[in-house]
C-alpha positions in Angstrom: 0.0 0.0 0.0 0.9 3.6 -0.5 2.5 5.8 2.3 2.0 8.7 0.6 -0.3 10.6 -2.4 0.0 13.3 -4.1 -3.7 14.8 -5.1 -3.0 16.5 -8.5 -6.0 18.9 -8.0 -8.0 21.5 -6.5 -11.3 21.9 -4.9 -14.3 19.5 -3.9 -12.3 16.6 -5.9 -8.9 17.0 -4.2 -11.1 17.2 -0.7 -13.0 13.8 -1.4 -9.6 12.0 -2.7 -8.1 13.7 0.7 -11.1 11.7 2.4 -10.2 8.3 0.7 -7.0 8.4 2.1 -7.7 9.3 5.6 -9.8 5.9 5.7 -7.5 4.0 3.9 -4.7 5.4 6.2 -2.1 7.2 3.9 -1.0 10.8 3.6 -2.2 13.0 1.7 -0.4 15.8 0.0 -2.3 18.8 -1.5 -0.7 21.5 -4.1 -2.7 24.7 -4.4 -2.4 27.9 -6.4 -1.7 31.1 -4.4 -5.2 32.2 -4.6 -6.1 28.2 -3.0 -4.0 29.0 -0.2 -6.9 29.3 2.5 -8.9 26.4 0.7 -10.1 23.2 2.4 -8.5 21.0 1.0 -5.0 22.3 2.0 -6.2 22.4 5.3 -7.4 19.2 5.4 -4.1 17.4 3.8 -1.1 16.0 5.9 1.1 19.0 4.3 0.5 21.2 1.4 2.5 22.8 -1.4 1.9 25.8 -3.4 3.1 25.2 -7.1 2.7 28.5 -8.5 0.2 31.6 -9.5 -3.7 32.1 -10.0 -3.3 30.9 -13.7 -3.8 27.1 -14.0 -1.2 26.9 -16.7 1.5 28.3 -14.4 0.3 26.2 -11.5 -2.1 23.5 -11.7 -1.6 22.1 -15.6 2.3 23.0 -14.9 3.9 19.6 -15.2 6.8 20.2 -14.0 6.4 22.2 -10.8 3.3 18.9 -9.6 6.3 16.5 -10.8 8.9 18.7 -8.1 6.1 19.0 -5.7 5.4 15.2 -5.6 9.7 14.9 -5.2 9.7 17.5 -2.8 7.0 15.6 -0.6 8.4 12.2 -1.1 5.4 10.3 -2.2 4.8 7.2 -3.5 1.9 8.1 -6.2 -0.6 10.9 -7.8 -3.7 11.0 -7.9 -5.4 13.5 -10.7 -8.9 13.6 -9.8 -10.7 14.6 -12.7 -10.1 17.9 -15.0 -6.4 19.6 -15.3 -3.9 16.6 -16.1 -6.4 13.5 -15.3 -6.5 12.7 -19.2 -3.4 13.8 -20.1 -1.4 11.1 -21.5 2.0 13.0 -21.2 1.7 13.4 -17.8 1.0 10.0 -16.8 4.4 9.3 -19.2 6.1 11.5 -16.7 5.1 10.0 -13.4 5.6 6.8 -14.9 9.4 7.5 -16.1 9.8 9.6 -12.6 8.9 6.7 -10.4 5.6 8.1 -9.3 2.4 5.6 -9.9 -0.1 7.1 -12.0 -3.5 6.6 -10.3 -5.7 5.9 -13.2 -5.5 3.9 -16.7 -1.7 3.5 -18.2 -0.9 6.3 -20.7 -0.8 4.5 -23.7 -4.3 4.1 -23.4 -5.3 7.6 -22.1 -3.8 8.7 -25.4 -6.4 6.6 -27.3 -9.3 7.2 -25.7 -8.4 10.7 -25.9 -7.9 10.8 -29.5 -11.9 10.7 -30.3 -11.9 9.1 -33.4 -9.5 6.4 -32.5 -11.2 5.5 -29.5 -14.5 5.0 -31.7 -12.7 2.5 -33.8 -11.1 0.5 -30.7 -15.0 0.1 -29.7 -16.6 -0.3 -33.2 -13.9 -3.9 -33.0 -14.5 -4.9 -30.1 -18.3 -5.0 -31.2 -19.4 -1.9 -28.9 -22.5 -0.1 -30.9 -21.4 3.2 -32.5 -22.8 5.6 -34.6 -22.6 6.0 -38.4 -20.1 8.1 -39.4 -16.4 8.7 -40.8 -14.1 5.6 -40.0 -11.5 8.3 -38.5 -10.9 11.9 -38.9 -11.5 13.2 -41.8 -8.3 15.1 -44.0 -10.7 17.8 -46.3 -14.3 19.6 -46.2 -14.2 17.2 -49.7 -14.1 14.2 -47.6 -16.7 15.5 -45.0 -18.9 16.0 -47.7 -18.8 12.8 -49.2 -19.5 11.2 -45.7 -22.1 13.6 -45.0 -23.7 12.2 -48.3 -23.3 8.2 -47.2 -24.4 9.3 -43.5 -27.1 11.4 -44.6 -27.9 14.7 -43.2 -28.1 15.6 -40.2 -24.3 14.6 -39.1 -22.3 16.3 -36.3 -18.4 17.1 -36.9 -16.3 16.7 -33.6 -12.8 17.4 -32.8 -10.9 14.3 -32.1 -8.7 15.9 -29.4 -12.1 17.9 -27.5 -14.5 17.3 -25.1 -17.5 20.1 -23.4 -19.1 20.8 -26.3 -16.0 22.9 -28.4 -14.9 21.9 -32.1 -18.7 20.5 -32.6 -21.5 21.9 -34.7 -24.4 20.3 -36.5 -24.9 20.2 -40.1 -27.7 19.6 -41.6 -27.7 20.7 -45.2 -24.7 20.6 -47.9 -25.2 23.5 -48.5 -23.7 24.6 -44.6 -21.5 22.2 -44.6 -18.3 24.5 -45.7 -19.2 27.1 -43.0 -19.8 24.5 -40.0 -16.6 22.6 -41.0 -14.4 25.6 -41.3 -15.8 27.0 -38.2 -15.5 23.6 -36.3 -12.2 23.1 -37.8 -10.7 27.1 -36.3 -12.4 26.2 -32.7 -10.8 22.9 -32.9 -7.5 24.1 -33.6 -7.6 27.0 -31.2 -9.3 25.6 -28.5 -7.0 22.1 -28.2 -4.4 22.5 -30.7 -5.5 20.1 -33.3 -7.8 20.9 -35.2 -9.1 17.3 -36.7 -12.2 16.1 -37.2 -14.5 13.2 -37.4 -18.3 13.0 -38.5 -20.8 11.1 -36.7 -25.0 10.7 -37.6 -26.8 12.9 -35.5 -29.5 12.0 -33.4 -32.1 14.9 -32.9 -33.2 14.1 -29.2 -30.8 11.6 -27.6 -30.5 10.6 -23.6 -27.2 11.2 -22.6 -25.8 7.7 -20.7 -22.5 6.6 -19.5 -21.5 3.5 -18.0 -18.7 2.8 -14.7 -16.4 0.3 -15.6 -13.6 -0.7 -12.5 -10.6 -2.9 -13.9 -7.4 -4.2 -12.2 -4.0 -5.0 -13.7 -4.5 -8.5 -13.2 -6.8 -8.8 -16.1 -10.2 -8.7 -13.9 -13.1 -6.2 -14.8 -16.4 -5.2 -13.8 -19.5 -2.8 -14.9 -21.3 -1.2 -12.3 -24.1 0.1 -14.3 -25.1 2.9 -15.8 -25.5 7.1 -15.3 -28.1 9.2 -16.7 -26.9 12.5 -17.6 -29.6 14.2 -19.9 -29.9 16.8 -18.3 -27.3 19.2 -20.0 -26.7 23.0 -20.9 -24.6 23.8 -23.8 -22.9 20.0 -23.3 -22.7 20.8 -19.8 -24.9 18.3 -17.2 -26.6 19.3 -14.8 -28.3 16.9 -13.0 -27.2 13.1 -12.9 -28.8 10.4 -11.6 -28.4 6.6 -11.1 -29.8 4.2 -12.4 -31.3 6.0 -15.7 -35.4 5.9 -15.9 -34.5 4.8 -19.6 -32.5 1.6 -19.6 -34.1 -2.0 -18.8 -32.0 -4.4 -16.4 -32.3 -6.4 -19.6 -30.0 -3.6 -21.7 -27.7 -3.1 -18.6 -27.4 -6.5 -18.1 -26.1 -6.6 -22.2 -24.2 -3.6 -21.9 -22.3 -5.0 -18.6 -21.3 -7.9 -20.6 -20.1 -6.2 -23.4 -18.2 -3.5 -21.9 -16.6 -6.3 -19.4 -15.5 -7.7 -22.8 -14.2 -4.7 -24.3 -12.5 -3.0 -21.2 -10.2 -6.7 -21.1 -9.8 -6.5 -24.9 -8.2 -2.7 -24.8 -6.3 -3.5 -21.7 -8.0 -0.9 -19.7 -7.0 -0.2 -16.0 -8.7 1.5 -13.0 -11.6 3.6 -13.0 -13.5 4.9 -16.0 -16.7 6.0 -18.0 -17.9 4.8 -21.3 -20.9 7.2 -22.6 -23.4 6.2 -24.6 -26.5 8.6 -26.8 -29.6 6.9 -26.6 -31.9 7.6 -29.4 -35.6 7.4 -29.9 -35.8 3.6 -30.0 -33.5 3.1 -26.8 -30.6 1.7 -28.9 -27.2 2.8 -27.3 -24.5 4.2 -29.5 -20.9 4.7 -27.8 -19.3 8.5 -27.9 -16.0 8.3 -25.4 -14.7 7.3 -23.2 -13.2 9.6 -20.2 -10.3 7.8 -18.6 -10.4 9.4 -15.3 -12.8 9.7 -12.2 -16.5 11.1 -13.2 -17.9 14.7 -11.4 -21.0 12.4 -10.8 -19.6 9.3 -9.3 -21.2 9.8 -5.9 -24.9 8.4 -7.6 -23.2 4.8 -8.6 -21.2 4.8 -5.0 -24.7 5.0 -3.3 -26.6 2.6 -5.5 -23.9 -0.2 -5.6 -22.1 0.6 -2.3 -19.0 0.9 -4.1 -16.3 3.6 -2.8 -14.8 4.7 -6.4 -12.0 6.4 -4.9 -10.7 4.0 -2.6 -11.2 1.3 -5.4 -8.7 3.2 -7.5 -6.2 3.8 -4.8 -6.1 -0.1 -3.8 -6.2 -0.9 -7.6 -3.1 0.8 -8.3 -1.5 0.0 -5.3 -1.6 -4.0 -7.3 -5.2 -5.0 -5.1 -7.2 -7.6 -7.1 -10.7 -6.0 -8.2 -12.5 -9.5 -7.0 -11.2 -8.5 -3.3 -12.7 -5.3 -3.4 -16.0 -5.4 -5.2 -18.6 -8.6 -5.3 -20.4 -9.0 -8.2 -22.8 -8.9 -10.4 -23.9 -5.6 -9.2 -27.7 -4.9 -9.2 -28.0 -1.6 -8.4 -30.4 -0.5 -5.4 -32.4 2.5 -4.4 -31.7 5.6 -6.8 -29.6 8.5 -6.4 -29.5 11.8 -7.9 -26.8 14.6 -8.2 -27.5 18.1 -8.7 -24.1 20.2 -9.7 -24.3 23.9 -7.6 -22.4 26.5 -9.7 -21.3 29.9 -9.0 -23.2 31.3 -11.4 -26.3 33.5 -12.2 -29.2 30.8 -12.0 -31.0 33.1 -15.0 -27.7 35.1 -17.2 -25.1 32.0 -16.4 -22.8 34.1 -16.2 -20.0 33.5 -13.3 -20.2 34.3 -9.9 -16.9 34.9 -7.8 -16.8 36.5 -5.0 -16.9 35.9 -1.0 -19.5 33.3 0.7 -21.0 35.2 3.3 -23.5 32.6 4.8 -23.1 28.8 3.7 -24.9 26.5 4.8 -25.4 23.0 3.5 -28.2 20.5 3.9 -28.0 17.1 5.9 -30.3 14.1 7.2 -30.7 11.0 5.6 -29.7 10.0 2.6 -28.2 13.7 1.7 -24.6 13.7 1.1 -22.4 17.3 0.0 -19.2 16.8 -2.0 -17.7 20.2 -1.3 -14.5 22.4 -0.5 -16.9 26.0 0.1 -17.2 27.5 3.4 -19.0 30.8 5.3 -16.1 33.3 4.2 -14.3 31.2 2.1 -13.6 33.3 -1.6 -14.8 31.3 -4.9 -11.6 32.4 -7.1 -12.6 33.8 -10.8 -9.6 31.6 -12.2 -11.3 28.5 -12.5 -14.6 25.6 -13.0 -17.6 27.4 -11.2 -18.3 24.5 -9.6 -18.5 24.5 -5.7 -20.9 21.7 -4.6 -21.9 18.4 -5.3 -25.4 17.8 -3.6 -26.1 13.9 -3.9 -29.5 12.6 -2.2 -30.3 8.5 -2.0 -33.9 7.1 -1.7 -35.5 3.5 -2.1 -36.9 4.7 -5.4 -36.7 7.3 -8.1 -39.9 9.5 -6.5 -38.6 9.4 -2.8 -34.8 10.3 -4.1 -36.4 13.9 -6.0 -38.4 14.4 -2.9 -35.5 14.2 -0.6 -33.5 16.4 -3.3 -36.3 19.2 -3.6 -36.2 19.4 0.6 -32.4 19.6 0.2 -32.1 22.0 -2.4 -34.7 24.4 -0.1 -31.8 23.7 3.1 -29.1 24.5 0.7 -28.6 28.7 1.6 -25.2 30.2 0.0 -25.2 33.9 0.4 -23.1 36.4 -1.4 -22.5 35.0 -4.9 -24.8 33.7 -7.0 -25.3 29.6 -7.6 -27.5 27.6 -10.0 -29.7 25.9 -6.8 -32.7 28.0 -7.7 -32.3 26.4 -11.4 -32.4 23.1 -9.8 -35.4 23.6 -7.9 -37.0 25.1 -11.0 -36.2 21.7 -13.2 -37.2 19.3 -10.2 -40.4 20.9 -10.6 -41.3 20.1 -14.2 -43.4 17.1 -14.8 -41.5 15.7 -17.5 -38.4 15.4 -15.2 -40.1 14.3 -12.5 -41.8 11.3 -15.1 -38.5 10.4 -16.0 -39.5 12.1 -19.7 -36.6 13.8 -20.9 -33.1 14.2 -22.9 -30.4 16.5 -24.1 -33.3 19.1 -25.4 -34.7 19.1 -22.0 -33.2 22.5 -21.6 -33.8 24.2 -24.7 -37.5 23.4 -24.5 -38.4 23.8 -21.2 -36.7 26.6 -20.3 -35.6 28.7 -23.6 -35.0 32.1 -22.5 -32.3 30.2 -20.0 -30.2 29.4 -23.7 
């Protein structure tokens, strides 16, 4: 076992990995930004190191100055939570070749799964369901045309290298096509430095689900079911919950088995998600893969008792996954996640600024992932996210009950957060009937675009 981690990270993530070790007795290391110096989760860690300015790129993306900090502090591994450097492939190289264990899949296949259209075609062989579309990224607007014309309109164009939404834009005509693909192209390129893309068909109102796969590096792999994460803004969820109202225990008792499959096939290791649109007829169709811990992991911990972050720790410490989880895993009760944002719950525009009351909701079944505080300062330098609020119930109706009383608890004066959003979206009868999707937003509450 470890004696000592380095958390690669900042905020409510950093805290909850901080947690994890505690209970599995090893120490815990924080880095933090100048403008983190007063956060929680350098209060709560064994020692803490500041690796540079407010700027991420000079502090917590700098490679380097984690790499000294991790020397400096002696420890045995890193952890990288999920954001900055989780899926970065180079720096998992780097604590590899520095003698620091990486705490999440080996880099070799970070790198494919990050490289979009690659990762499509590792699935499509091992006989995970994909999308029509471009067999890899596609070298001209000539070439995107001519799959556009075998896919048939609408298609989407995505940067292979992206993620949240950036380098993606919906075509539906030929006609569009040249300004859509130039203007995917230019966000591509400027946004992640490669500006490649790949086409896939499009699929007007598609459920957004993702599946939790564990796996060991002694070959042994489980599925712990699956995520719904519909409710989006601009590719950004909202609200998660576990398990989806959409999939059958028949089609997550297929899906388990083929991902089980695939995950031993690609040589996967530790924690991960494979996600999954739905469309109209329930069929699944895989999108990526994100090689790291999920934001919403707390639902699947509460409906399969799993701990997620403790299972990666022992996993790359050498533990065997059949030591640590028992399955097949049916998942029980349901449990939804509601992401709290400093931001305006009407503009979304950000809100930084001091906390001048905070204070969070308990009882049963409520749990708060969170590094906020009464006069702690939400810094303008980074994610606006400050809370996780996670509720459990027996069933899907007593879990939104128990979320709606939580979300009326849940009082944060002195910025602005997105919990009056959530109340106003736990209120409509389509979400509450489990009738929704990626639209849900646009449709139900336009003016919020």
């Amino acid at each position: 076992m470890f004696k000592k981690i380095l958390i690669a990270n900042r905020g409510e993530i950093a805290l909850r990995v901080i947690c994890a070790c505690k209970e599995l007795g090893i120490k815990a290391v924080a880095v933090y930004s100048e403008p983190d110096r007063n956060s929680l989760h350098v209060r709560f860690a064994d020692e803490a190191l500041c690796i540079g300015p407010a700027r991420a790129g000079e502090s917590y993306l700098n490679i380097p100055a984690v790499i000294s900090a991790a020397e400096i502090a002696n420890v045995d591994a890193i952890h990288p939570g999920y954001g900055l450097l989780s899926e970065n492939a180079n720096f998992a190289h780097v604590c590899e070749t520095s003698g620091l264990k990486f705490i999440g899949p080996p880099p070799e296949i970070i790198r494919m799964m990050g490289e979009k259209d690659k990762a499509r075609q590792a699935m499509k062989r091992c006989g995970v369901p994909i999308l029509p579309g471009s067999d890899g990224v596609m070298a001209s607007e000539a070439e995107a045309a001519e799959w556009a014309k075998q896919v048939g309109f609408p298609v989407i164009v995505k940067a292979s290298a992206g993620g949240g939404g950036r380098g993606m834009r919906v075509i539906r005509s030929a006609e569009e096509l040249p300004r859509m693909f130039q203007a995917a192209h230019s966000e591509a390129a400027s946004a992640f430095g490669n500006g490649d893309l790949y086409m896939e068909k499009f699929i007007e109102r598609p459920r957004h689900i993702e599946f939790q796969v564990l796996a060991d590096e002694h070959g042994n792999v489980i599925s712990l079911g699956e995520r719904d994460c519909s409710i989006q803004r601009r590719h950004q969820k909202l609200i998660e919950e576990s398990p989806s109202p959409a999939v059958s225990p028949d089609l997550r008792k297929k899906m388990n088995a083929i991902l089980e499959k695939t995950m031993k096939e690609i040589g996967y290791v530790n924690a991960g998600t494979v996600e999954f649109l739905m469309d109209e007829d329930g069929s699944l169709h895989f999108i990526e893969m994100n090689t790291r811990i999920q934001v919403e992991h707390p639902v699947t911990e509460f409906v399969t008792g799993v701990d997620l972050v403790k299972s990666q720790i022992l996993i790359a410490a050498g533990a065997k996954l059949t030591d640590l989880v028992h399955s097949p895993i049916v998942p029980k009760g349901h449990s939804i996640e509601c992401r709290i944002n400093a931001e305006h719950p009407e503009r979304f525009t950000p809100s930084a600024g001091k906390i001048t009351v905070f204070n969070a909701p308990g009882g049963n079944g409520v749990r708060v992932d969170t590094a906020q505080y009464q006069d702690g300062v939400v810094p303008p330098y980074y994610d606006s996210l400050i809370a996780k609020l996670i509720v459990y119930g027996k069933d899907r109706p007593e879990a939104i009950a128990r979320m709606k009383r939580a979300l009326d608890m849940f009082i944060v004066e002195g910025i602005h957060t997105s919990i009056a959003l959530h109340k106003r979206i736990l209120q409509e009868p389509d979400f509450e009937a489990g009738n929704f999707d990626t639209k849900f937003m646009e449709r139900f509450m336009p003016q919020k675009k």
